[in-house]
Every structure is written in C-alpha cells, then in structure tokens.
MIVO-206706 format. One record per residue (C-alpha): residue number from 1; x, y, z; chain. Coordinates in Angstrom, 2 decimals, padded with zeros to 5 digits. Layout:
N
resi, u, v, w, chain
NUM, X, Y, Z, A
...
END
This chain:
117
resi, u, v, w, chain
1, -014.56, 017.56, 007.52, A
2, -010.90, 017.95, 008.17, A
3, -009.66, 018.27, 011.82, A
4, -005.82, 019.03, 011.58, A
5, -003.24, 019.56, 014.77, A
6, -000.74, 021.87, 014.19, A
7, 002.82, 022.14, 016.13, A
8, 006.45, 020.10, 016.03, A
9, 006.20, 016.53, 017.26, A
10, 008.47, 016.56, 020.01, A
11, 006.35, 019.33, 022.36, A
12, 005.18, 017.92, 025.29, A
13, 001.67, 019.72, 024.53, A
14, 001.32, 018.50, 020.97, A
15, 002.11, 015.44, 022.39, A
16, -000.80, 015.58, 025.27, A
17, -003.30, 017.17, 022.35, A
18, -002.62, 014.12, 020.04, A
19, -002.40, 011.64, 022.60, A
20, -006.58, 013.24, 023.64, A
21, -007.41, 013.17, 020.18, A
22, -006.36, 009.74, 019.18, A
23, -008.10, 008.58, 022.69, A
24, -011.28, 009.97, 021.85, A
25, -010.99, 008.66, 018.24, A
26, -010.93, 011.64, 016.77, A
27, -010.21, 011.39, 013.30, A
28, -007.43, 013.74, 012.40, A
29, -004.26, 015.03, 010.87, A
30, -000.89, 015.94, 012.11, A
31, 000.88, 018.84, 010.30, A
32, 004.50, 019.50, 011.98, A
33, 004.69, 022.93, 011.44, A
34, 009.48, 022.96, 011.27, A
35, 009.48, 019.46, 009.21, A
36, 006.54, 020.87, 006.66, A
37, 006.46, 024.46, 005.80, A
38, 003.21, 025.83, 005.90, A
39, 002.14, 027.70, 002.71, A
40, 002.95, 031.17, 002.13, A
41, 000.02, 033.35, 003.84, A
42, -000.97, 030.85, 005.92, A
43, 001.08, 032.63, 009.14, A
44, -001.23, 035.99, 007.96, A
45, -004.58, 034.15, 007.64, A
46, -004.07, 032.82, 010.94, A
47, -002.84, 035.92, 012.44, A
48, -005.61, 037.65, 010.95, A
49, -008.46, 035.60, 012.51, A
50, -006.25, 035.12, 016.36, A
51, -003.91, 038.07, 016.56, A
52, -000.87, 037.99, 018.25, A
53, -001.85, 035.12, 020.80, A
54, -000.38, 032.99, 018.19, A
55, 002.70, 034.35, 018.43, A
56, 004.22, 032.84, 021.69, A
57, 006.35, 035.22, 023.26, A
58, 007.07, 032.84, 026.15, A
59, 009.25, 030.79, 024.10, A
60, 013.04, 030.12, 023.73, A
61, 012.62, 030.99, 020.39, A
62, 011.22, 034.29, 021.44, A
63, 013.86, 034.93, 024.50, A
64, 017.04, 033.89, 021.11, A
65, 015.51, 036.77, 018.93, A
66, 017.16, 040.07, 019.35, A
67, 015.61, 043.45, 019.69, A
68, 014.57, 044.41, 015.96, A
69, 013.33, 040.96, 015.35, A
70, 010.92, 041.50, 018.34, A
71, 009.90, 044.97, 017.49, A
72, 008.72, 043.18, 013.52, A
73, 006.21, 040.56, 015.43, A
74, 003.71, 043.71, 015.77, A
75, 003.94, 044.80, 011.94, A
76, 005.53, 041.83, 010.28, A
77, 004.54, 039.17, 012.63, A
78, 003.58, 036.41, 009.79, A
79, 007.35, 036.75, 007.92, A
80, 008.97, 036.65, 011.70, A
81, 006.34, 033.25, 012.06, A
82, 007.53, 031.76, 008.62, A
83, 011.22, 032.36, 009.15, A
84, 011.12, 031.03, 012.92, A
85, 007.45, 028.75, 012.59, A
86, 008.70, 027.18, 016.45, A
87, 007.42, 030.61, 017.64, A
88, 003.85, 029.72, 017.32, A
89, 002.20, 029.07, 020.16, A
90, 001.40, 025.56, 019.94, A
91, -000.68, 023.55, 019.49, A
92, -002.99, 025.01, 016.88, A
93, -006.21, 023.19, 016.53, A
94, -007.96, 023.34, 013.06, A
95, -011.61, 021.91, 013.47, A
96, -012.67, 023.09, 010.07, A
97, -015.28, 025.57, 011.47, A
98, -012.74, 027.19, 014.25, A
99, -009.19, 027.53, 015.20, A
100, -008.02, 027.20, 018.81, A
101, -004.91, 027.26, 020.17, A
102, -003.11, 025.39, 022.78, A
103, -004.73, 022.65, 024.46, A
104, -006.40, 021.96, 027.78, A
105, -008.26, 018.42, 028.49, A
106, -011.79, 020.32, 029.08, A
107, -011.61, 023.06, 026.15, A
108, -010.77, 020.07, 024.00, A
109, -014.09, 018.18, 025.62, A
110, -015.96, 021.28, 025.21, A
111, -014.63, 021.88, 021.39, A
112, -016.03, 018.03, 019.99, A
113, -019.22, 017.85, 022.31, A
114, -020.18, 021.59, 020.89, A
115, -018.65, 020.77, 017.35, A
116, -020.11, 018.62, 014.31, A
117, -017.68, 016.85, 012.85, A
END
C-alpha cells in the first residue's frame, strides 16, 4: 500500500508532515501538487469524499481571487482547484484506505497506530 503526501514543497506544514513521516519511517511519496498537475477529476473525487474543507479559504490564494471566482468554489470548486491547485488546503494525506487533511503531530500518531500499512 501506497501512502502519498500531497501539497507544494516549500509550505512550512508539508514540510513538518514530511519531516514526521520520514522520522517515523514511514514509507511514502511526495506529490507537489503546482510542479505536477494532478489528473483531471482528481480535484472532484477529492471534493466529493471531503467537501469544501479542502478548499482553503484562509489562503493568499483565496484573499487574490476576486468576487466571481469565489462565488464558483461552491458549484465549480474542482475547475477553481485545478486552475489555482495552491488553494488546497494542505497537506493532503493519502493512506490508501483514508484521506486526511492538514497535519497535526498526534492525528498523524493516531492515523499509523490505527492504520495497516
């Protein structure tokens, strides 16, 4: 099984989530998110199974959109996420069983004590 971080490399977050993961040996794969395109759908899969928590409205990506770009995150949310992919809330953790997003030292210990991998 495939565990596979999701984000841009220079996020302090990403940074902390790899940093855990590689000091736990925790076999896994980077995917930056602005350097790699993710496959078409991908944005609506995941929106599908987290809703709009993985659009991060916090962002400065967010705050740089204008008004009618905002209003398209409700409807269109996956083509706003593909044309700007830094507005995903980062980092997205795929265990193979279970997607989780952002990272915190204990939900990380919690995620590989409760997970098989």
């Amino acid at each position: 099984m495939t565990v596979t971080l999701y984000g841009i490399k220079n996020c302090d977050t990403v940074r902390a989530a790899r940093k855990w993961l590689e000091g736990h040996g925790i076999d896994h794969q980077f995917h930056d998110i602005r350097d790699e395109p993710l496959p078409e759908g991908q944005f609506a899969q995941w929106l599908t199974e987290l809703g709009d928590a993985l659009i991060n409205k916090r962002s400065t990506t967010w705050k740089q959109l204008g008004d009618a770009d905002k209003a398209m995150a409700e409807d269109r949310g996956a083509t706003l996420l593909q044309g700007h992919p830094t507005l995903m809330k980062r980092p997205l953790l795929d265990t193979g069983n279970s997607l989780h997003l952002g990272f915190k030292d204990a939900d990380y210990q919690q995620i590989f004590t409760h997970h098989t991998l």
